[in-house]
N, C-alpha and C positions, 0 to 999 in steps of 0.2 A: 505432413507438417508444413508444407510448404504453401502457403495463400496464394492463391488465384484468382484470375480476375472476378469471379463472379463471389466469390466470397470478400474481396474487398469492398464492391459494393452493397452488396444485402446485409456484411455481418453488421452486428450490433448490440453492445450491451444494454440490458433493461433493468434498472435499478432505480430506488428511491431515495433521493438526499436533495439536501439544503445548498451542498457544493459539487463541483468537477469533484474533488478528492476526496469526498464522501462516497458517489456514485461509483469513481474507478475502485472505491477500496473493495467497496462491497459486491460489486460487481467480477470483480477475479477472486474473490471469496465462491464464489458462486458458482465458474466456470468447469469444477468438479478437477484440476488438474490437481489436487493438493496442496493450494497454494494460500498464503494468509490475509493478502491484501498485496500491497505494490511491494513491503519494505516486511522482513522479515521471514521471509518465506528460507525455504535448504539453497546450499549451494548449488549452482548449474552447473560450475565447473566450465564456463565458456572459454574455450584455447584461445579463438580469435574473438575480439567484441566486435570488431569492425566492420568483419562480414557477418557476423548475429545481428549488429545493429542493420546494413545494408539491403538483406534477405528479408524480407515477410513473411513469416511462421507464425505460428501459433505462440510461440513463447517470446518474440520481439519486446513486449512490453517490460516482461524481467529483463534483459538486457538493457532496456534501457533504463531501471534501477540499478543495473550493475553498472552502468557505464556513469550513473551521475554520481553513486557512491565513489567511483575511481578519481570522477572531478574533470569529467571528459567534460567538455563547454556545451552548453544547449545549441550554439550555432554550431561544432561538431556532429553533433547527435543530427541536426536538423538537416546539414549537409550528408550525411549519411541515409536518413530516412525520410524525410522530405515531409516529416509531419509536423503540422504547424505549429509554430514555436510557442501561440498561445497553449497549448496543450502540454508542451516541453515543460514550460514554467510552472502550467500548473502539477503538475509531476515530482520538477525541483522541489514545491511546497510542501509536499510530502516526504521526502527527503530530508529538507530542514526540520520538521517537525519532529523526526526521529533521529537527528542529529541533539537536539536537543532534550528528549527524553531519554536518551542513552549518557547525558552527563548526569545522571542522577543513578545511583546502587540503590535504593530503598523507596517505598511504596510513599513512606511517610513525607520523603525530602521532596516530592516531587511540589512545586506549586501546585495551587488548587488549579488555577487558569489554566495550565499548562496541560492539566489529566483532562479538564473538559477540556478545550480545544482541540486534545488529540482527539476525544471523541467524537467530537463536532465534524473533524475531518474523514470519521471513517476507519481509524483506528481500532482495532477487535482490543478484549483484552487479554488474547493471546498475542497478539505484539504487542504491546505494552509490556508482561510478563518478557518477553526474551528480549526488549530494548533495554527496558530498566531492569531488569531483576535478571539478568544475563542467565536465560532457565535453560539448564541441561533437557535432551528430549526424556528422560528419567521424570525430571520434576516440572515438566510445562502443564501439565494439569492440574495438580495442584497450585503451582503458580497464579496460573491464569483466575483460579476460583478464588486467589488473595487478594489480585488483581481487583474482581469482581464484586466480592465484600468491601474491602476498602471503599471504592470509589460509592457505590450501594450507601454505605454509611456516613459518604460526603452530600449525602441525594443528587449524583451524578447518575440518572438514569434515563433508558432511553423512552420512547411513547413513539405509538403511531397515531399518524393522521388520516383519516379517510380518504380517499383514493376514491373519484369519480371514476366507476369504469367504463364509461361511453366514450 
């Protein structure tokens, strides 16, 4: 679990979006740990953040949603982990985005702008489902499929673009 030198140089996620927080969402969607994106994912149960944030592991980057959920400061976080604070910020913007899709209980309340944008960011509509519709692990699949219609019915949908592979 623990990062070494030669994987802090070669790792790297490969993802396709429009933003930083599209790319990270979808990209730890990806990385087979079970995890949903940046915001929504189970509890870590981290004892100390300080040294989860300080240590290079595999799971740093939840930590560092746990730690902006807590409201630890980005220059905190950045003194801690040494990663540059443009990346910190873009991190926080996913945090706000789900600060604010968690004041809404119902699918219907949510603004139109607000459901695209989360999507725009990378946002699955399994977190959507457990932000706004606060889904038991019982009812997240079906959730997520109400999720899914709704927004479907707003013609909130996704489309790929061709990908030069040279």
């Amino acid at each position: 679990h623990l990062i070494g030198s030669s994987m802090k140089s070669v790792g790297e996620v490969m993802a396709i979006g429009r933003s930083f927080e599209e790319v990270i969402q979808k990209g730890l969607r990806m990385i087979g740990q079970g995890m949903h994106g940046f915001t929504g994912n189970r509890n870590l149960g981290l004892e100390d953040i300080e040294k989860e944030l300080a240590e290079p592991t595999d799971m740093r980057i939840f930590s560092i949603a746990e730690a902006l959920e807590q409201g630890i400061s980005i220059d905190r976080i950045y003194e801690l982990t040494k990663i540059d604070k443009w990346f910190l910020y873009k991190l926080k913007n996913i945090i706000n985005i789900k600060d604010e899709l968690s004041k809404y209980t119902s699918l219907e309340s949510i603004p139109i702008d607000l459901l695209s944008h989360s999507k725009i960011n990378g946002f699955s509509d399994f977190q959507i489902a457990r932000h706004v519709l606060k889904s038991a692990p019982s009812r997240i699949n079906d959730d997520l499929m109400r999720v899914r219609s709704y927004r479907k019915s707003l013609g909130i949908i996704p489309y790929v673009k061709q990908i030069d592979t040279l």
